[in-house]
Each structure stands twice: as C-alpha cells, then as structure tokens.
SELO-90884 format. One record per atom (N, C-alpha, C): x, y, z; residue number from 1; residue in one letter; atom name. Coordinates in Angstrom, 3 decimals. Last residue first. Layout:
N
+----------+----------+----------+-----+------+------+
:        X :        Y :        Z : seq : type : atom :
+----------+----------+----------+-----+------+------+
:        X :        Y :        Z : NUM :    A :   CA :
...
+----------+----------+----------+-----+------+------+
This chain:
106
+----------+----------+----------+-----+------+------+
:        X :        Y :        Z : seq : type : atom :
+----------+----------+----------+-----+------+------+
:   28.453 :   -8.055 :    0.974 : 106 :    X :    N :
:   29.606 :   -7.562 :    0.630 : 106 :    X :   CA :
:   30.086 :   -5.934 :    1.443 : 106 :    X :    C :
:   26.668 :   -9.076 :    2.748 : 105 :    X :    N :
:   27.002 :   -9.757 :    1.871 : 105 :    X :   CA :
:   28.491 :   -8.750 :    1.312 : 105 :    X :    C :
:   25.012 :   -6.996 :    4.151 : 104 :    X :    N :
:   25.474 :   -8.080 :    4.952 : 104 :    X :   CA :
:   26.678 :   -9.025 :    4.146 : 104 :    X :    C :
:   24.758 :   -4.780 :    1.906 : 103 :    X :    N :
:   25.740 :   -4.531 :    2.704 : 103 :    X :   CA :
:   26.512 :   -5.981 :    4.127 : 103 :    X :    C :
:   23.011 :   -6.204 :    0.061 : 102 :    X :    N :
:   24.419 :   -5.646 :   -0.505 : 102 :    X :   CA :
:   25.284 :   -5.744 :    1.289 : 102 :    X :    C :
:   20.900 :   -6.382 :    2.198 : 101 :    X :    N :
:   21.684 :   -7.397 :    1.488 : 101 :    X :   CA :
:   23.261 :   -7.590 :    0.935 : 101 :    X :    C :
:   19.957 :   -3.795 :    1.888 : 100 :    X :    N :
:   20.422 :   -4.636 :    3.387 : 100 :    X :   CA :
:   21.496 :   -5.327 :    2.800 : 100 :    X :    C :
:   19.272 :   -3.547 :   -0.215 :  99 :    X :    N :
:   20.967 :   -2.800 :    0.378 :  99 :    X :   CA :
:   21.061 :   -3.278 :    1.548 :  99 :    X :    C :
:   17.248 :   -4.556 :   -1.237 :  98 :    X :    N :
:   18.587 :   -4.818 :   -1.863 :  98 :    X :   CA :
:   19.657 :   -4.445 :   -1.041 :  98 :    X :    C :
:   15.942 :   -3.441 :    1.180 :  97 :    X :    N :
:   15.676 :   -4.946 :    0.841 :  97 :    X :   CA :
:   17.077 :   -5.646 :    0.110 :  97 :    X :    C :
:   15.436 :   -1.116 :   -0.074 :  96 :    X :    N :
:   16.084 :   -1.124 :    1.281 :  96 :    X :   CA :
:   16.232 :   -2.823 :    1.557 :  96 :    X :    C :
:   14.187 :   -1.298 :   -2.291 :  95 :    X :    N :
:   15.418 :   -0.481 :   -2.535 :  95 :    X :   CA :
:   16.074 :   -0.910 :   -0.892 :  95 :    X :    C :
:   12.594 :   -4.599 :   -2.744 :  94 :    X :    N :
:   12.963 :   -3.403 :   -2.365 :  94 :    X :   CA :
:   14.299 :   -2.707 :   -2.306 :  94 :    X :    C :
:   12.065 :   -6.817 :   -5.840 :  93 :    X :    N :
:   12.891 :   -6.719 :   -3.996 :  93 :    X :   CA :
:   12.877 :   -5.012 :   -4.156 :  93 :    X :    C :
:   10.623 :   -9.626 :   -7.071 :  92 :    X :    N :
:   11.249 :   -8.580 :   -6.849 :  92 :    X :   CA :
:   11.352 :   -7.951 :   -5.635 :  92 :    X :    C :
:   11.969 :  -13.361 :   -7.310 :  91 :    X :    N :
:   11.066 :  -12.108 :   -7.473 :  91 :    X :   CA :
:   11.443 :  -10.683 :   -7.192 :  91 :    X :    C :
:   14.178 :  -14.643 :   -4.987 :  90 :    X :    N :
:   13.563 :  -14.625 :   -6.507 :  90 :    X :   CA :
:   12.335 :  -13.872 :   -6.564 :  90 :    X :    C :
:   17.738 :  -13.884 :   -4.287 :  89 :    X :    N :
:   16.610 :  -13.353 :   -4.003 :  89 :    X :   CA :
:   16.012 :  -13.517 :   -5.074 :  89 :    X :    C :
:   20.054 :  -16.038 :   -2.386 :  88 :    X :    N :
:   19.102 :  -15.528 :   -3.478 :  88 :    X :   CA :
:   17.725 :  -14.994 :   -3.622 :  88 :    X :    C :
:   22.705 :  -16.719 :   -0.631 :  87 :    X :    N :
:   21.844 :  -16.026 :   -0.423 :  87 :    X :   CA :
:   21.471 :  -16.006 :   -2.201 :  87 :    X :    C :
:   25.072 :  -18.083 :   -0.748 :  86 :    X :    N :
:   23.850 :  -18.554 :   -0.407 :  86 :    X :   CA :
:   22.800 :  -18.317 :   -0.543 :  86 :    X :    C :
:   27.382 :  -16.644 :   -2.966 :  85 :    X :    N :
:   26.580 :  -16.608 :   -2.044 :  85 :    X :   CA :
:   25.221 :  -17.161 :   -1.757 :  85 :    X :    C :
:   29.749 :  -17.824 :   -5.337 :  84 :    X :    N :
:   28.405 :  -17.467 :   -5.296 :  84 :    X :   CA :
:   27.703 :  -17.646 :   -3.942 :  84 :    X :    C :
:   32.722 :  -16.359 :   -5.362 :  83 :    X :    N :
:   32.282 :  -17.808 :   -5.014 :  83 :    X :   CA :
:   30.733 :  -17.226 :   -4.877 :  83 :    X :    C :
:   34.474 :  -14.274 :   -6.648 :  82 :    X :    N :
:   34.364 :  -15.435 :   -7.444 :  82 :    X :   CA :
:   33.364 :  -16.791 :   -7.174 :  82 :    X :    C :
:   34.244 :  -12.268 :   -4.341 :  81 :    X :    N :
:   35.634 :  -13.119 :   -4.767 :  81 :    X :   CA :
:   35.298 :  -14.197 :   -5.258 :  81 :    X :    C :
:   30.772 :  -13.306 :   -4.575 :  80 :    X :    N :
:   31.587 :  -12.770 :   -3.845 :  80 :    X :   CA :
:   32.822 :  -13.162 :   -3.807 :  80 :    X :    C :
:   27.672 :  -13.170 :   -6.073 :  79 :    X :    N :
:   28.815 :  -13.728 :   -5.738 :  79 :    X :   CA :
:   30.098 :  -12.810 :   -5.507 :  79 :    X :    C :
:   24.645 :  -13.616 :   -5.947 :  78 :    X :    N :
:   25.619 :  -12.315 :   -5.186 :  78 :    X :   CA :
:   26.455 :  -13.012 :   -5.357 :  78 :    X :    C :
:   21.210 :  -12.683 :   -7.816 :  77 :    X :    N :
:   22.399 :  -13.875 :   -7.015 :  77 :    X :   CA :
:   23.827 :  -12.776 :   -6.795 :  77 :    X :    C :
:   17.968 :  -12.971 :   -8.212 :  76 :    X :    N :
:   19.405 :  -11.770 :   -8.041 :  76 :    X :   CA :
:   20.151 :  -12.975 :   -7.378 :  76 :    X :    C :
:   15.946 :  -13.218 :  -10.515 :  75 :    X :    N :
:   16.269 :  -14.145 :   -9.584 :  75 :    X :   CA :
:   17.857 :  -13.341 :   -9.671 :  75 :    X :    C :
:   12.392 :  -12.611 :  -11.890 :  74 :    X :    N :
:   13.529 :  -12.030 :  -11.571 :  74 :    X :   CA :
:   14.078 :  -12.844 :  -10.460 :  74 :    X :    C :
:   11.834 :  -15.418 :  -13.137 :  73 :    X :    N :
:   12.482 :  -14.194 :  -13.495 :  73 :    X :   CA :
:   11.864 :  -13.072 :  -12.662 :  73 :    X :    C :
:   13.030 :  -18.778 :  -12.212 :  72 :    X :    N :
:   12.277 :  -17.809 :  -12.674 :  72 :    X :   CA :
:   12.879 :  -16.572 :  -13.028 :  72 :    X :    C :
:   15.091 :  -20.689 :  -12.197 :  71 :    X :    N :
:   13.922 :  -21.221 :  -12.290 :  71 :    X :   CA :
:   12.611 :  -20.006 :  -12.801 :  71 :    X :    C :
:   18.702 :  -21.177 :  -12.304 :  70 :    X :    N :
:   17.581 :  -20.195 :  -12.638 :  70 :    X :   CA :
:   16.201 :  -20.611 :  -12.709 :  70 :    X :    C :
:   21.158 :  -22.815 :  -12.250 :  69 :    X :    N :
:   19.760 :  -23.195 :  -11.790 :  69 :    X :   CA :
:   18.457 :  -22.235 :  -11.733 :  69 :    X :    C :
:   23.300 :  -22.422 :  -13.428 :  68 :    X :    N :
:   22.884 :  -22.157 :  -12.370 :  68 :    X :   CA :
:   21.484 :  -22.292 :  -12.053 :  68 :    X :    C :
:   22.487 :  -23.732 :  -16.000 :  67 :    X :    N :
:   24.096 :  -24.239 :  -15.197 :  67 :    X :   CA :
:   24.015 :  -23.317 :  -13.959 :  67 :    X :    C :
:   20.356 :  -22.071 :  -17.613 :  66 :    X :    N :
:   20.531 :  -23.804 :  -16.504 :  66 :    X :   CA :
:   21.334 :  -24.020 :  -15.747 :  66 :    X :    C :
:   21.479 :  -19.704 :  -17.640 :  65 :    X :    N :
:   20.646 :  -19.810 :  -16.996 :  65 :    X :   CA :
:   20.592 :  -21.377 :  -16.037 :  65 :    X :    C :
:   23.285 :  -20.310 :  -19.492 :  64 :    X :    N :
:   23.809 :  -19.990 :  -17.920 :  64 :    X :   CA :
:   22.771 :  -19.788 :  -16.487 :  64 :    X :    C :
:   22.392 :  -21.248 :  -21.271 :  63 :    X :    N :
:   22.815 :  -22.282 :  -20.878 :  63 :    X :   CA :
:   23.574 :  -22.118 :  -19.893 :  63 :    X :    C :
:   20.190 :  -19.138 :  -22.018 :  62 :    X :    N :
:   20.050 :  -20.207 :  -21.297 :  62 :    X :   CA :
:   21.122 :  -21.053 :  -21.064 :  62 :    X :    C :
:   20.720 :  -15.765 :  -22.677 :  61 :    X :    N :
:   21.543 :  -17.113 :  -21.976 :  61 :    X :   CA :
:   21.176 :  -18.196 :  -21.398 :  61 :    X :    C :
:   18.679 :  -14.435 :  -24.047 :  60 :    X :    N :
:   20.360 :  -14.682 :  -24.728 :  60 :    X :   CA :
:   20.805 :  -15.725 :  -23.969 :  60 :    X :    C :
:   16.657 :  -14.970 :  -21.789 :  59 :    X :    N :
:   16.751 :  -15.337 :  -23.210 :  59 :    X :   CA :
:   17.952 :  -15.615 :  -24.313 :  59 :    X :    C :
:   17.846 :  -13.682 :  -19.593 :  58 :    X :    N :
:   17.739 :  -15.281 :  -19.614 :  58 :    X :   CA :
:   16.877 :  -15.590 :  -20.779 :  58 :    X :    C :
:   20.211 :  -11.384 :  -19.749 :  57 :    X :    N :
:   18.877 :  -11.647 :  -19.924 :  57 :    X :   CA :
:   18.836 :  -13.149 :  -20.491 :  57 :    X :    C :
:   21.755 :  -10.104 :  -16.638 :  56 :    X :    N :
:   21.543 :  -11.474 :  -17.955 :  56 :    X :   CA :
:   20.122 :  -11.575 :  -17.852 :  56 :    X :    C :
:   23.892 :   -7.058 :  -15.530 :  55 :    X :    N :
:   22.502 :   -7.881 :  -16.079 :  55 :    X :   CA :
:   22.215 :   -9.119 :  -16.780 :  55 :    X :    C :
:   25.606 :   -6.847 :  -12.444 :  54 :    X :    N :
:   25.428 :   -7.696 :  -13.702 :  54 :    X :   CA :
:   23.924 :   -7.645 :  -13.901 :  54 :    X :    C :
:   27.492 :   -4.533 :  -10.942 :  53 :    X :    N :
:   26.455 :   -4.887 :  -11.059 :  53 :    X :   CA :
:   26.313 :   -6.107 :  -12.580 :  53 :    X :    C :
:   30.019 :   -4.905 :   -8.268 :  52 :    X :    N :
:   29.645 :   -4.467 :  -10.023 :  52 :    X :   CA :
:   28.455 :   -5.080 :   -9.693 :  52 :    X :    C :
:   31.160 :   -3.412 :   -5.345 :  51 :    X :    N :
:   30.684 :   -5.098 :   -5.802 :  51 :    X :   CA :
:   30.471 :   -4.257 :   -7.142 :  51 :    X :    C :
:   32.525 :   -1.849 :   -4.222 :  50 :    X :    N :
:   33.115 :   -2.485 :   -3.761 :  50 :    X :   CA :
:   32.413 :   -3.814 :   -4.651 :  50 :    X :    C :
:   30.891 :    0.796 :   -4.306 :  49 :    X :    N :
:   31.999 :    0.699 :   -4.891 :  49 :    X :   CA :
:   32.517 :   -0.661 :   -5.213 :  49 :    X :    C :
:   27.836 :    1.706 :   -3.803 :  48 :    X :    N :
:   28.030 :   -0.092 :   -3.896 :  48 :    X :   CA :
:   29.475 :    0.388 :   -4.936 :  48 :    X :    C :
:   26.455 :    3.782 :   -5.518 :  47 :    X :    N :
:   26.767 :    3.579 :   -3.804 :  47 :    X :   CA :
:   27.588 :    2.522 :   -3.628 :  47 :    X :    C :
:   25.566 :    3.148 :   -8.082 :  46 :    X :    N :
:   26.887 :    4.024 :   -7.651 :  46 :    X :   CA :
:   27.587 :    4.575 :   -6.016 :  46 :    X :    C :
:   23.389 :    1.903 :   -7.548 :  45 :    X :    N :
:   24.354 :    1.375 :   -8.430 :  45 :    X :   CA :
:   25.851 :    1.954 :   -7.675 :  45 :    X :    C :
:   20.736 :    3.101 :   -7.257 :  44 :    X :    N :
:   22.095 :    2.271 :   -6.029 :  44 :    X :   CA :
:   23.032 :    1.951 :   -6.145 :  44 :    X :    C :
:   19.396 :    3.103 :   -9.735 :  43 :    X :    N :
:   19.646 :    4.352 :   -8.504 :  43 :    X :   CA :
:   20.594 :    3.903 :   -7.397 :  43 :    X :    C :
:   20.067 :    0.841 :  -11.108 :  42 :    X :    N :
:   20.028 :    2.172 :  -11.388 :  42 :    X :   CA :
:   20.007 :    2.959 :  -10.442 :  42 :    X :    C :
:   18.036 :   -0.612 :   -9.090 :  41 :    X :    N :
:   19.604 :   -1.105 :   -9.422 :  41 :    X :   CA :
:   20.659 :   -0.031 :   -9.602 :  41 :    X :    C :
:   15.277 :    0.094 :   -9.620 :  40 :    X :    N :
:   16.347 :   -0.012 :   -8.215 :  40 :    X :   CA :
:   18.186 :    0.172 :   -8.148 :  40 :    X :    C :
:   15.497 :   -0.851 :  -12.156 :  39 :    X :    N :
:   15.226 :    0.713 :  -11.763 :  39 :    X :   CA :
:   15.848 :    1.161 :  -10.552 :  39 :    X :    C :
:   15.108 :   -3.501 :  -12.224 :  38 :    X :    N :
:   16.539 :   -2.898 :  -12.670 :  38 :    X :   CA :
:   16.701 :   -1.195 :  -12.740 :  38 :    X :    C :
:   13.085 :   -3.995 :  -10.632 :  37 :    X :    N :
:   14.670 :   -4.342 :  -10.349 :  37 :    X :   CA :
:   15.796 :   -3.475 :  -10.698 :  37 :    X :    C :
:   11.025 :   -2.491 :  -12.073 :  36 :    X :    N :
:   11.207 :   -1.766 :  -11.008 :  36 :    X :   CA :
:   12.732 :   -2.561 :  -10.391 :  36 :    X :    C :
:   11.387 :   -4.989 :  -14.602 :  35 :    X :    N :
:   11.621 :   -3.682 :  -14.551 :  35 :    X :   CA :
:   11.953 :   -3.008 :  -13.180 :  35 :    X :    C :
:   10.356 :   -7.349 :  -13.568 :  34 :    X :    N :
:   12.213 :   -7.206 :  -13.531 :  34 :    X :   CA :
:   12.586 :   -5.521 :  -13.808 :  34 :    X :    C :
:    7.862 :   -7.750 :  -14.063 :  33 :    X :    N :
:    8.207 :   -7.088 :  -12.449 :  33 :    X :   CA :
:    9.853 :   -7.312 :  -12.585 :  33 :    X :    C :
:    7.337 :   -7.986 :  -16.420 :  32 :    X :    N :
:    7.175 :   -6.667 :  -15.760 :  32 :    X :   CA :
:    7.851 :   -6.668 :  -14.754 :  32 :    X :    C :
:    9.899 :   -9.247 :  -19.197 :  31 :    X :    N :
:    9.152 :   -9.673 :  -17.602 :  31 :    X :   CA :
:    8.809 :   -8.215 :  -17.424 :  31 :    X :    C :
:   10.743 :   -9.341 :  -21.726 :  30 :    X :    N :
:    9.243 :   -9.123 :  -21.555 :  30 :    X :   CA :
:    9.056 :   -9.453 :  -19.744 :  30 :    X :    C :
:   13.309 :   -9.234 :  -21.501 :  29 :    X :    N :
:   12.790 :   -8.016 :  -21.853 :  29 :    X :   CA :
:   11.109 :   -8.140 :  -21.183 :  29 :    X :    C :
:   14.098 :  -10.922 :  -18.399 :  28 :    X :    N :
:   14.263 :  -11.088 :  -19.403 :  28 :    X :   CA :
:   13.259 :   -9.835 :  -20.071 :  28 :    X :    C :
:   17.096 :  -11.907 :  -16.048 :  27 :    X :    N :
:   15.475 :  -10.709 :  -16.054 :  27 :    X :   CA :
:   15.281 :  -11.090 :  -17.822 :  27 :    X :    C :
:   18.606 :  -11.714 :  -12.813 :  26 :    X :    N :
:   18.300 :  -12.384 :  -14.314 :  26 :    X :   CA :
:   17.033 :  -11.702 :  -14.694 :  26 :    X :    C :
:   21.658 :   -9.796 :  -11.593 :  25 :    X :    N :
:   20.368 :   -9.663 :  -11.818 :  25 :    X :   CA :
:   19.793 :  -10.430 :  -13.005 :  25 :    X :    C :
:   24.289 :  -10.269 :   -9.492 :  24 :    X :    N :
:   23.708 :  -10.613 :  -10.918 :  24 :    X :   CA :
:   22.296 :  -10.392 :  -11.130 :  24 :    X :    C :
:   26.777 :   -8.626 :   -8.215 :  23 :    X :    N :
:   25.128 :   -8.732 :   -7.891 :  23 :    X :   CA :
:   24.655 :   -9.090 :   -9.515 :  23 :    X :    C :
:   29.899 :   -9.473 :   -7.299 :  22 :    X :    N :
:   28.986 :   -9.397 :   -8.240 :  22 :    X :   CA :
:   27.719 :   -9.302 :   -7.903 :  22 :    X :    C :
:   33.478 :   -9.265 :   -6.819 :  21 :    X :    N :
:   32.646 :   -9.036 :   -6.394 :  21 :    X :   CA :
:   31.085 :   -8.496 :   -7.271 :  21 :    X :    C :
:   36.132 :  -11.169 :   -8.562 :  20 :    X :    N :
:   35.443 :  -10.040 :   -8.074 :  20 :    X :   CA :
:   33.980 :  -10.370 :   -7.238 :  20 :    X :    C :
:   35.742 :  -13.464 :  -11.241 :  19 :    X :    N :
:   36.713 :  -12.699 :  -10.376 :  19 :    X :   CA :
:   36.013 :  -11.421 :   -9.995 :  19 :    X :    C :
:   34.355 :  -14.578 :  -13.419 :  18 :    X :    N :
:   34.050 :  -15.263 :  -12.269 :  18 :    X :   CA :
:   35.228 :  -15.127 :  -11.249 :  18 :    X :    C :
:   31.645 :  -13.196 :  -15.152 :  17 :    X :    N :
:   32.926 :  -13.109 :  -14.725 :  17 :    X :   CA :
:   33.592 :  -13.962 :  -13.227 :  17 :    X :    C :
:   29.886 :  -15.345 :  -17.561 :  16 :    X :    N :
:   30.030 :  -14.371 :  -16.303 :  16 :    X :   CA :
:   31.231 :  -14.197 :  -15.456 :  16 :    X :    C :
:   30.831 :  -14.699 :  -20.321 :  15 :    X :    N :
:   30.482 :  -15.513 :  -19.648 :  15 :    X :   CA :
:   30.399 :  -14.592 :  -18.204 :  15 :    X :    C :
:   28.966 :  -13.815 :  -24.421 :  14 :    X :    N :
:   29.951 :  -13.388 :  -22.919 :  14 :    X :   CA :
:   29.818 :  -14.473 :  -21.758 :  14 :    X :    C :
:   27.480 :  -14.498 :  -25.966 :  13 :    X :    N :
:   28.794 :  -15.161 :  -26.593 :  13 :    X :   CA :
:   29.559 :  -14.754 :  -24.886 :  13 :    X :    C :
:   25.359 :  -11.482 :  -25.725 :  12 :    X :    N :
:   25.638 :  -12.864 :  -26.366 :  12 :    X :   CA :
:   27.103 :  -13.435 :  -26.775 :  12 :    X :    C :
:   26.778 :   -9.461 :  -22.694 :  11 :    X :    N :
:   26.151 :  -10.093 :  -24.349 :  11 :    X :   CA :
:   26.386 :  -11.032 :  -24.499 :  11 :    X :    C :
:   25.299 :   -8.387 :  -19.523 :  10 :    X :    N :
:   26.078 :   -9.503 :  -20.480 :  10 :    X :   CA :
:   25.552 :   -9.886 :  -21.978 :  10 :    X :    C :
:   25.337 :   -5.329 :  -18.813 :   9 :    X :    N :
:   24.562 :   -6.510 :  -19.423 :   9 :    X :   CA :
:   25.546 :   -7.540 :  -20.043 :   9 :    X :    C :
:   26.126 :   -3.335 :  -15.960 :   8 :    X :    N :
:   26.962 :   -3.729 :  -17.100 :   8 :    X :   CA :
:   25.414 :   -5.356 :  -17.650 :   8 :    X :    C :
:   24.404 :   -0.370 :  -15.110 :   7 :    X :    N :
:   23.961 :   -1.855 :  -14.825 :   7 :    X :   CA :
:   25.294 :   -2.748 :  -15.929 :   7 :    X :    C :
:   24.660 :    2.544 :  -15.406 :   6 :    X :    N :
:   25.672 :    1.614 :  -14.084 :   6 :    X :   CA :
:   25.132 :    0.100 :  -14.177 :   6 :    X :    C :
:   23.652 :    2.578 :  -17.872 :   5 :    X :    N :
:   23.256 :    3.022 :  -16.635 :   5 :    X :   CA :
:   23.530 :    2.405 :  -15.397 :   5 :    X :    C :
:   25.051 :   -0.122 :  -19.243 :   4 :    X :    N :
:   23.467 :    0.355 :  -19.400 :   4 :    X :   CA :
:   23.355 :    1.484 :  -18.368 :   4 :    X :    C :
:   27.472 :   -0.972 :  -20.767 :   3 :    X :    N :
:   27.638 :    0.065 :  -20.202 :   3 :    X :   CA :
:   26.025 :    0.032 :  -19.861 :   3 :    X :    C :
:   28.377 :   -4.382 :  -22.215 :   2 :    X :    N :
:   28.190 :   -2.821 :  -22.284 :   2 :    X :   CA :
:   27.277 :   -2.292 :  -21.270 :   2 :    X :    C :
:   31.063 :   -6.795 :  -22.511 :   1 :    X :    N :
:   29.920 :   -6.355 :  -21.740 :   1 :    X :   CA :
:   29.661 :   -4.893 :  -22.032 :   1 :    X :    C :
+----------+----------+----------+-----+------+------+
C-alpha cells in the first residue's frame, strides 16, 4: 500500500486488510464528487489515531468491488477489529458528517 497524504491507496494485486480499525473510501479517478471525499479525508486524517484510512479505486479493483457489494462511487465503509460496520455512506459526505461517524463507530 502507498502513502497519499495520510490516505494509504490500495494497489493492484493488494487485499484489504482485514485486522484493525478501517474507513474505506471507493472512488474512482474520473468521479467528481469522490474528490471533495478524499479532500475531507486529507484534512481529518491525522485526528482519527485509532482507525487508518483506505483508498480503492474501483477500477484497479473490481473483484473487491463486487465481493462487497459496491454499487456506486463514492461509497465509505467502516470496518472495525476486522468486522465491517452497518453503517455506509454512498455519495458524498461532510467534514462534520464524516466525524460524527468516525467517532459513533470507532
């Protein structure tokens, strides 16, 4: 995985980690409204000790895309000690919107 501005991206051939605490963000280059996501992300990043951030771009990964059920772009999922949270957010989301969240959730 490499480094984007506190966002870690999953590369091609990588799986998602499935120990720890996670905010996955799906997004793909050409979406607009995944941008201001991952701008958000970037500025909150380093508040949020306790969870990592994930990027997948649902072009390199469809077959993680399917195996979770991804339907659009932008679609944030939270998993927590390995187990994926109920909670999903599809489209895009506020800076106070994300951290509610972060904070009910982890």
């Amino acid at each position: 995985m490499s480094e984007r501005k506190g966002l870690t991206s999953l590369k091609k051939g990588e799986q998602i980690p499935v120990e720890g605490n996670w905010l996955i963000l799906f997004s793909s280059e050409g979406c607009g409204p995944c941008k201001p996501c991952k701008d958000i992300l970037e500025k909150i990043y380093s508040g949020w000790p306790g969870a990592n951030f994930l990027l997948v771009d649902t072009t390199v990964h469809p077959r993680i895309v399917m195996s979770l059920s991804i339907r659009a772009v932008p679609t944030t999922i939270f998993v927590k000690e390995g187990i994926e949270q109920s909670t999903r957010i599809m489209g895009v989301f506020s800076k106070r919107g994300i951290e509610d969240t972060l904070k009910r959730i982890f």
